[in-house]
N, C-alpha and C positions, 0 to 999 in steps of 0.2 A: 733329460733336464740339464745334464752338464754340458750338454756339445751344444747345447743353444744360448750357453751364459755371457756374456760379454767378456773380453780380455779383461784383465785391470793396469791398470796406471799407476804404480803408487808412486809417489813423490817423497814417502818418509826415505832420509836417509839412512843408509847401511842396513835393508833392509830388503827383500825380496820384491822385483819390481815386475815380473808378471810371474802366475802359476797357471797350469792347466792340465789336463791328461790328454793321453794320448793314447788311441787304439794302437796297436802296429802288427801286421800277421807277421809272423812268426818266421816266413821263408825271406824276408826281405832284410836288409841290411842292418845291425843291429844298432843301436844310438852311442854303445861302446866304439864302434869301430868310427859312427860321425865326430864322435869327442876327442878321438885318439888324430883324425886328420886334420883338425885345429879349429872344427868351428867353435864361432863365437859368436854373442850380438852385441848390436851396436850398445849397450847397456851395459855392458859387460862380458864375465867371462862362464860358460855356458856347462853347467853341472846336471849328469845325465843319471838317475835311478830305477834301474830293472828291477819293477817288482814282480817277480816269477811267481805263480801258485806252486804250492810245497807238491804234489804228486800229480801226476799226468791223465790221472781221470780228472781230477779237479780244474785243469787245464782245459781241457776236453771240453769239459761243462758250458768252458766260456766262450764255445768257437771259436776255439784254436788260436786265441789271440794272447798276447801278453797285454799288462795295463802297465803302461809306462807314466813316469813324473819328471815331467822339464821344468830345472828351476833357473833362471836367469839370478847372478849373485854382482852385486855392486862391491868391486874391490874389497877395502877394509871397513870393518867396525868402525863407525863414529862413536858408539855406545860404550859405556864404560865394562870395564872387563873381569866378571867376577874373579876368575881366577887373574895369576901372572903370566901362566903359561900359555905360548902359541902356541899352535899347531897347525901343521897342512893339512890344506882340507882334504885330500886324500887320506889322513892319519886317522882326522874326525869322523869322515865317512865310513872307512873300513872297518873303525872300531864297534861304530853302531850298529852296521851292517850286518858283522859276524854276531855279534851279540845277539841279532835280533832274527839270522837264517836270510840275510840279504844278497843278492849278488851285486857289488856294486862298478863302477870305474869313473873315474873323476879325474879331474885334472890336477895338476901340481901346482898347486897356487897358495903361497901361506894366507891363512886367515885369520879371525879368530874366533873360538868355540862359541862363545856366546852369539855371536852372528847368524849362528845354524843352528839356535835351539829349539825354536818354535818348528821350525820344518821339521827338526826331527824327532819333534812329538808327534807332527800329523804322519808319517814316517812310522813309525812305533805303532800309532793308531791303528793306518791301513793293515799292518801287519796283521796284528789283534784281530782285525774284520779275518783277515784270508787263515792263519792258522785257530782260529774256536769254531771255523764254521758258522759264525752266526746266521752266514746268510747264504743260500744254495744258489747257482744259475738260473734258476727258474723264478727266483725274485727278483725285484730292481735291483740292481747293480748302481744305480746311481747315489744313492743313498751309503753307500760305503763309501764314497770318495767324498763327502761331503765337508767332512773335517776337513779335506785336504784343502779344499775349494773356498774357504774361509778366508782367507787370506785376500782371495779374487772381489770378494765382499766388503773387507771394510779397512785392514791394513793400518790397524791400528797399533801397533807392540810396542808404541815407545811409550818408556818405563816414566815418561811424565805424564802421560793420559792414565794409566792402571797402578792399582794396588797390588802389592807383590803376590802373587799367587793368579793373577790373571781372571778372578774370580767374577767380579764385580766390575765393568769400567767403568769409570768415572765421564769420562767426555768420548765420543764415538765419532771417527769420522768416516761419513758414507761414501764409497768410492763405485763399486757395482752398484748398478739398479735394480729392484724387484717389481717384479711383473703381481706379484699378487703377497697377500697378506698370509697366506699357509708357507709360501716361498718363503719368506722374511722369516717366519717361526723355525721352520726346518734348520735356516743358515745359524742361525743364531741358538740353535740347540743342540747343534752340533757341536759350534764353535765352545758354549760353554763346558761339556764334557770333553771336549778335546782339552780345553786351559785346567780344567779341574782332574785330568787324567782321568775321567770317570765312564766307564761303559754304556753308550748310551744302549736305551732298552728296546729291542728287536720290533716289540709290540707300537710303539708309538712311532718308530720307524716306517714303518710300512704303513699304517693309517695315511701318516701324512704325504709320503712319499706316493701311495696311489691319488690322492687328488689331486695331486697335479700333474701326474702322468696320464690321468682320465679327465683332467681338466672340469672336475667337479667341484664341488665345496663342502667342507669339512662340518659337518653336523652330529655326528658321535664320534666320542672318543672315549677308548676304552685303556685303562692304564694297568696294568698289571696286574697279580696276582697274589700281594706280600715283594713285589719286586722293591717296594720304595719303602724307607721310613724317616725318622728325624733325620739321619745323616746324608742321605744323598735328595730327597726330595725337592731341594732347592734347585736342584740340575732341571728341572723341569716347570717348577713354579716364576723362574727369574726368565726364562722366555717367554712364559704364557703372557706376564703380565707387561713387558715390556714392548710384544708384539702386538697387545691389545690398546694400550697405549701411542701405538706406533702412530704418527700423523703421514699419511701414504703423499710421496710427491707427485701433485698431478700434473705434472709436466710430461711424462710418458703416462703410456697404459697402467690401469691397475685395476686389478680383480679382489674387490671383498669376497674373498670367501672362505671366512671362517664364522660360522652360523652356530655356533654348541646349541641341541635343541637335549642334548643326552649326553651325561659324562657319566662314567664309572669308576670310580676310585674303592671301588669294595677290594676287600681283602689287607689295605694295606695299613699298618700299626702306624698310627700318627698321634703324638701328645703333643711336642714343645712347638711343632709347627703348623697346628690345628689353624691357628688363627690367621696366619700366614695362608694359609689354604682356602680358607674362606674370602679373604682379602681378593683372592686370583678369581675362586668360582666368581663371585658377586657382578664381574666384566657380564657374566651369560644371565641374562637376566632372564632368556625366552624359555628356559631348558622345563621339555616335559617330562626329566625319566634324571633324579640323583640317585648317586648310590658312594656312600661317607661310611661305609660300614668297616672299621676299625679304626675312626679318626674320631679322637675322643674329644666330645664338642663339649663337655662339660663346665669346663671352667672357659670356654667361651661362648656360652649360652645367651649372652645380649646380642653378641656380633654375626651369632648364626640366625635368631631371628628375626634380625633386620633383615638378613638375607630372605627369609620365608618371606616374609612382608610384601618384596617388592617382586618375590617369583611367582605371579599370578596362574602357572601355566604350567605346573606339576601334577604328573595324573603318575608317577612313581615316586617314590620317596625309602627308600632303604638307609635304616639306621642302627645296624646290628653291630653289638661293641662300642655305642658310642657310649658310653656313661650318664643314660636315662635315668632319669626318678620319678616319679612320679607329678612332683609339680615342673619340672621338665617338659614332661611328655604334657602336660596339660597345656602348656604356652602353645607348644608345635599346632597341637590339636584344633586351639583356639584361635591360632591363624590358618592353618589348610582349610577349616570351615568357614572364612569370613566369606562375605560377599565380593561375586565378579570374580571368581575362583573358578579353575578347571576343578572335575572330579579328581579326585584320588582314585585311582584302580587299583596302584599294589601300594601295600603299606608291610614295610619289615623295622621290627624293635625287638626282635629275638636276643639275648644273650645280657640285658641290662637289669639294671634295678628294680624292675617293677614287681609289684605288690597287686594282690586285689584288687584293690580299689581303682587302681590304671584299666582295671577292665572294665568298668563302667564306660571310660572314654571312649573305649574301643570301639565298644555294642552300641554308645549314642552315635559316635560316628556313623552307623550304618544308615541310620536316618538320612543322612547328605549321601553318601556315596554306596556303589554296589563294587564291595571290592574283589576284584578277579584272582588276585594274590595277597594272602594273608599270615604273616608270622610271627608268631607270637611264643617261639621255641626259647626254651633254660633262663627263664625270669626266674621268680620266686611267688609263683601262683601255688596256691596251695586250697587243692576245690573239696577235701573232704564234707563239708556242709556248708557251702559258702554261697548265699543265690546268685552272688554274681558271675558265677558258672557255669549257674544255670539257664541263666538272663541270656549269656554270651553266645550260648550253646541255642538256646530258641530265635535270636534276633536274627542269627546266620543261617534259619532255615527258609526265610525266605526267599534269599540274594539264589538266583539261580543264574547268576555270572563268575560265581567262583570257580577257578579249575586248581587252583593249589593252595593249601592247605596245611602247615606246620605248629601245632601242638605239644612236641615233644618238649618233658619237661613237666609238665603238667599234672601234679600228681591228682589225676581225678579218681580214682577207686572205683567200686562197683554200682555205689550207688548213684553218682554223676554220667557213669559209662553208659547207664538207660538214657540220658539228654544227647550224648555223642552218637549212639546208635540211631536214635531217632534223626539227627543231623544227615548221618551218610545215607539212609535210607531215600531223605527227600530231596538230597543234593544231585540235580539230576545234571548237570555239569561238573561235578569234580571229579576231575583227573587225578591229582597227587596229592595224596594224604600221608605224613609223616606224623609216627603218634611215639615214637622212642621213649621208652620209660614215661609212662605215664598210670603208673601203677595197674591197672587192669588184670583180670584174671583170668581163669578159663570159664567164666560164664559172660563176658562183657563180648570176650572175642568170639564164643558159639554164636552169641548174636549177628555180631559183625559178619563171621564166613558163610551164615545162610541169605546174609544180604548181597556180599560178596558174589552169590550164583547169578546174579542176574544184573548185578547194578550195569547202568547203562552207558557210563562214563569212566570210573575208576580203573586206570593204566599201572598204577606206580604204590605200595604201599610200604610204609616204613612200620612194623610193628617189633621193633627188638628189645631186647630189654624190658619184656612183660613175661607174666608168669602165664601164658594162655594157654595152659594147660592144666592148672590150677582147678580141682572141684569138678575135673571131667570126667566121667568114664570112659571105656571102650567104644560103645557106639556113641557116644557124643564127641570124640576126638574124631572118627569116622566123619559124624555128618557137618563138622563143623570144617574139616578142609575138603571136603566135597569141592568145593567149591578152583579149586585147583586143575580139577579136569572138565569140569563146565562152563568156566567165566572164559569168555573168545577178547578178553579186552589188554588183561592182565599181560604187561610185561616186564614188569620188574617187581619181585619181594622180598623183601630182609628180614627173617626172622631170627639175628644172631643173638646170641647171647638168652636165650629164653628158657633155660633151664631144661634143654627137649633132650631126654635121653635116647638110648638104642631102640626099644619097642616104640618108644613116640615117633622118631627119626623115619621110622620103617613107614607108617601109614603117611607120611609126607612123601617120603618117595616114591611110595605105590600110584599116589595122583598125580605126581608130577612123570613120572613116565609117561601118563594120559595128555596132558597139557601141551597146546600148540602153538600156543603167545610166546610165554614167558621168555626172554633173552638173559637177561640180570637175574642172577638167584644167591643167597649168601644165609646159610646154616652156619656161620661163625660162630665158634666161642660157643659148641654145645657137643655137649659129650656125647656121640651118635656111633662110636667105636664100640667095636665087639670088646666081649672081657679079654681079648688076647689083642686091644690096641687094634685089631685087624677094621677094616670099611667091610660093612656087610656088604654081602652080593646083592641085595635090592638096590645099594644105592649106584652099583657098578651097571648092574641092568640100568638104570636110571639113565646114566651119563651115555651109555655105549646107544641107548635108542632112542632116545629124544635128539631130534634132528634141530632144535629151534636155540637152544639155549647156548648162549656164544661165553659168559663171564658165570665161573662158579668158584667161589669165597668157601674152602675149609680151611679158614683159621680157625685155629686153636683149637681141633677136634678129637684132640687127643689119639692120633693117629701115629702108631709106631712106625720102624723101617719096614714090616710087614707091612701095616697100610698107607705106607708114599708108594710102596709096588704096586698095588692093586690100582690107588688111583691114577698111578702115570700111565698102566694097563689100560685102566679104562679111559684115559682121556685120549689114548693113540686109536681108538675103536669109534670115537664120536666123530663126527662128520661137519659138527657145525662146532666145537669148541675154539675160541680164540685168547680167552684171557684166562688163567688159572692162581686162584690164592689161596697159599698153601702154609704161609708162617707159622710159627710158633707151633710145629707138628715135630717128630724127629727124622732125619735124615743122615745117610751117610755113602758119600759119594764112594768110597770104597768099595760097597758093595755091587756087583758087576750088573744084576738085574736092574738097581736102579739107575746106572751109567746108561744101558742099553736101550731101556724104556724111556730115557729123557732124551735120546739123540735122536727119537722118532717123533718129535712129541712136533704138533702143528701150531703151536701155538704163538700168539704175537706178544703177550706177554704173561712174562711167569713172575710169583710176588713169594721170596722167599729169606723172610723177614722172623727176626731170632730163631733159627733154627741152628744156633751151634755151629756153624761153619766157620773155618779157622785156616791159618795156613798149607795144613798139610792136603788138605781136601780144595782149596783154590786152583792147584794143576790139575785135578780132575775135573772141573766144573769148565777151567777155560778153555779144555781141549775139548771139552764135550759139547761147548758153545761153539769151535769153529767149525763141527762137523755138521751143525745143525744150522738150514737154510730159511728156517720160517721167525727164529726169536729176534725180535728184536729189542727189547727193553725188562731188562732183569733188576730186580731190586735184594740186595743184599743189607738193608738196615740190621740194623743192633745187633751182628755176628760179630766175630773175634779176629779179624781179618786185620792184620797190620800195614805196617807201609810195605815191608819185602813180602805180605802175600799180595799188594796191590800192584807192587812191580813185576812179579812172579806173572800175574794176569797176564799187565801190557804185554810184556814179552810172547806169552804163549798165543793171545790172542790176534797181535798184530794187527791186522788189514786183512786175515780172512775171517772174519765175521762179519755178519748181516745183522750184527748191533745196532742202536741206535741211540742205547740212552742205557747208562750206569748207575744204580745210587748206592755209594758205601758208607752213608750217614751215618753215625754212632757208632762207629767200627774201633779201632783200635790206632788207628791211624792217628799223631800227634797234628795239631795247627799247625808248627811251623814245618812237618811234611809235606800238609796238602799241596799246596803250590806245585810244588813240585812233582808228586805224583797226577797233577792236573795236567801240568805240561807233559808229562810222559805220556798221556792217555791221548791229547789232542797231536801230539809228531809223531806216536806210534802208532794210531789207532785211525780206522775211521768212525768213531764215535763220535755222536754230536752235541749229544749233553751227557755231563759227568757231574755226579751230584757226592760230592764230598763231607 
């Protein structure tokens, strides 16, 4: 993308008048030694920046090349001069340089600071790209130089076009051309996080950056994951909308091709700029698939369904966390059903206001639509004797396009549990049923597990947080998870938190020994430990012979230092384990069996979250992590790990681990630390995400 962009021209004085990058291998003559024997152009006097990769694999990575930056500089500042003081630009350079891990050589020429500001923020930028690792060799590379490359594009920095901060410009004047309208978006969303000092996000990086390297057109986009909220969200709303706005000159080529038929904005906390965000959606008028799910449309409920109105062509619609109500949810309803409407297939309002009576809407909806995805998870339904539970629970038995399925939340009881039973029986399409707390007992669930043996579709079940063992005996806890070494479909169950003691524990792991699906399994949060804290031997037989199951979840299973040995025992015995979670159990690295048995352990990630780990046990855990060639992502939440046992780490860990990702979230470690212990991690470490 960048070795095809045009030079630039700029004509503003005192002000950079071409930028560009440059490959160069590595054996040939360096731009230090071209500056030192006096070249110059005819523009002026000719300033050379080596920017090296921090270590020599990472080098490596990039075909043995440096990425070098020529910046051609027009004598003196015309512009006024924040400070009084000059400086040579040799002074300015080398200051920034070391500050920032640069190599640099320059000429002796005085200048003045302000002249070199902008460059040596996109300077500072690239850096930022090469020492966090945001981005590996095996991504575009072009997309890291982009900020740099702004300048190439429009060369606007005189302080009479912009408002201080760079933020907003006021008047733009266009000097490179864009070949297409995802181009234009890219330069200008760089450039706004480069003037805002703001990081831009990996994920929206590479969307854009592949369509125009594939030379296709941008039709989904998927934005983060909680990456944005009120404060930074504008870094990405102020190009959408100005790029949509954009009027293309047709004097050259140019390629529409920005198409939104699908945006995802789930995940991410938005109040004061909800409306602002709506403003930007409202350009994609075609889009079949939103998803607004923690962008609280509440108090801007006129202006989102205008937007409904005119988006005839919605068959998803995800609104979880938006701040629903009930006569809310009735407008939505009352326009997604109007006429000359696509269907709705998935429909998500999990986590809002709703009441009862919101499910009436639900259930008439099904009349119009056969919805394939449906959730309706931690309202405030409340089904103890309510028909409209029952209504909801009979209307969805005939949709046999459903495949997923969320209820959780739900307090329907035993006597409603007969309508849901009946549900999963004749759902000959559902795949994923999530029912988390939803009061049930051990006579709802006996139902369920003998349906379970045979159901013809069901892959994935969430039943945690019920009491399904409640009212059982012996052979009815037997023939109710039967169902465990007979169902060929099942590959994922969560039964944490279900009140399942040691005897209960026992007949679940007797079937799951049998079982050839399941990959995902989690017994969290249930007391299945012998009276001496010890994991019984069935559940060790369990782990050591079932060949299939790769992620097992014992949180908080009340598992003493006797039972971390047994399970790290058995988990060096399994064949197919990769993920293990183990929190809120006890441990202590002191003890040499469990040193020994964890520096064997195969696993890609370990989850070892409040378990009391503290400074003096962080030398142990990091030494034990260099020896070991399979972990790559350790999570250390809510332990007592400070800033000198996070330094402790860097230092042990260094660059021989096969790390990949850090979290010491809620640790001990102060805010005005972090920083610091961040950069430790990213110059000492090859770790590539560190979660502080």
């Amino acid at each position: 993308m960048l070795s095809n962009a045009p030079p630039l021209l700029n004509k503003t004085i005192g002000q950079l008048v071409r930028q560009e990058t440059v490959e160069k291998p590595l054996n040939q003559s360096s731009p230090q030694q071209q500056s030192k024997s006096g070249t110059t152009s005819s523009a002026g006097q000719t300033v050379v920046l080596s920017v090296i990769p921090d270590d020599k694999k990472n080098l490596e990575s990039r075909g043995g090349k440096t990425l070098m930056l020529n910046v051609e500089v027009i004598g003196e500042s015309k512009f006024k001069v924040l400070s009084s003081t000059k400086s040579k630009i040799s002074e300015v350079y080398e200051t920034i340089c070391s500050k920032i891990g640069l190599n640099s050589e320059v000429l002796k020429k005085p200048i003045d600071i302000k002249d070199l500001q902008a460059e040596i923020l996109f300077v500072k930028q690239l850096h930022h790209f090469f020492t966090t690792r945001l981005f590996k060799g095996t991504e575009k590379q072009s997309i890291l130089m982009a900020s740099l490359m702004i300048q190439m594009n429009f060369g606007d920095y005189d302080h009479e076009k912009h408002k201080i901060g760079f933020l907003k410009p006021q008047k733009r004047t266009f000097i490179g051309m864009f070949t297409s309208r995802v181009e234009y978006l890219v330069r200008y969303y760089m450039e706004i996080n480069a003037r805002g000092r703001n990081v831009p996000l990996k994920t929206i990086c590479k969307q854009l950056d592949d369509v125009i390297d594939d030379d296709t057109t941008l039709t989904s986009l998927k934005v983060g994951r909680g990456d944005l909220d009120d404060g930074n969200v504008s870094f990405l709303l102020d190009p959408l909308e100005v790029c949509c706005a954009y009027k293309a000159d047709i004097s050259f080529p140019w390629k529409e091709n920005l198409n939104l038929t699908s945006l995802d904005f789930g995940g991410n906390i938005i109040r004061a700029e909800s409306g602002r965000l709506i403003d930007v959606i409202s350009y994609f008028t075609n889009l079949t698939y939103l998803n607004l799910s923690g962008v609280f449309l509440y108090n801007e409920k006129k202006k989102f369904l205008e937007f409904l109105t005119v988006s005839k062509s919605l068959e998803g619609l995800e609104l979880s966390m938006c701040g629903l109500d009930h006569k809310f949810l009735k407008s939505i309803m009352e326009i997604v059903m109007g006429p000359s409407r696509s269907k709705l297939k998935i429909l998500n309002v999990s986590k809002n206001r709703l009441k009862n009576k919101s499910l009436e809407l639900i259930y008439n909806s099904m009349e119009f639509f056969s919805y394939e995805e449906l959730n309706i998870a931690q309202n405030k339904f409340k089904a103890a004797k309510d028909n409209m539970v029952k209504e909801f629970f009979r209307k969805l038995e005939p949709n046999q396009k459903i495949t997923k399925l969320d209820i959780s939340g739900m307090n329907i009881g035993e006597k409603m549990g007969e309508y849901l039973t009946e549900l999963i029986a004749v759902s000959a399409s559902l795949q994923v049923l999530k029912m988390s707390n939803v009061s049930i007992n051990g006579l709802v669930f006996y139902r369920i597990g003998r349906i379970l043996r045979t159901h013809p579709s069901l892959s994935e079940i969430d039943l945690s947080m019920n009491k399904i063992f409640q009212k059982l005996g012996i052979e009815e806890i037997e023939d109710a998870f039967f169902f465990l070494s007979s169902n060929k479909r099942l590959i994922s169950i969560d039964i944490s938190d279900c009140s399942i003691n040691e005897k209960e524990g026992e007949y679940i792991a007797k079937f799951m020994k049998e079982n050839t699906t399941i990959d995902r399994f989690s017994i969290a949060g249930n007391t299945i430990s012998t009276s001496t804290y010890d994991l019984p031997p069935i559940w060790m037989e369990m782990i050591e012979q079932n060949t299939i199951l790769n992620l097992f979840d014992f949180t908080n299973c009340k598992l003493s230092r006797r039972g971390i040995i047994s399970l790290l025992s058995a988990m060096n015995k399994s064949n197919s384990a990769k993920e293990l979670y183990m929190g809120r159990n006890l441990i202590d690295f002191t003890i040499p069996e469990i040193r020994e048995n964890f520096k064997k352990l195969k696993l890609r990630v370990v989850d070892m979250r409040m378990m009391s780990i503290n400074d003096k046990q962080i030398p142990l855990v990091a030494s034990i992590l260099t020896e070991n060639p399979y972990i790559e992502i350790v999570n250390f939440e809510s332990n007592l790990v400070t800033f000198n046992g996070g330094e402790t780490f860097v230092k042990i860990v260094g660059k021989k681990t096969n790390l990949k990702k850090v979290v010491f979230v809620c640790n001990r470690i102060k805010e005005p630390e972090k920083p610091v212990l961040f950069n430790l991690f990213i110059t000492h470490t090859n770790i590539n995400h560190v979660v502080l």
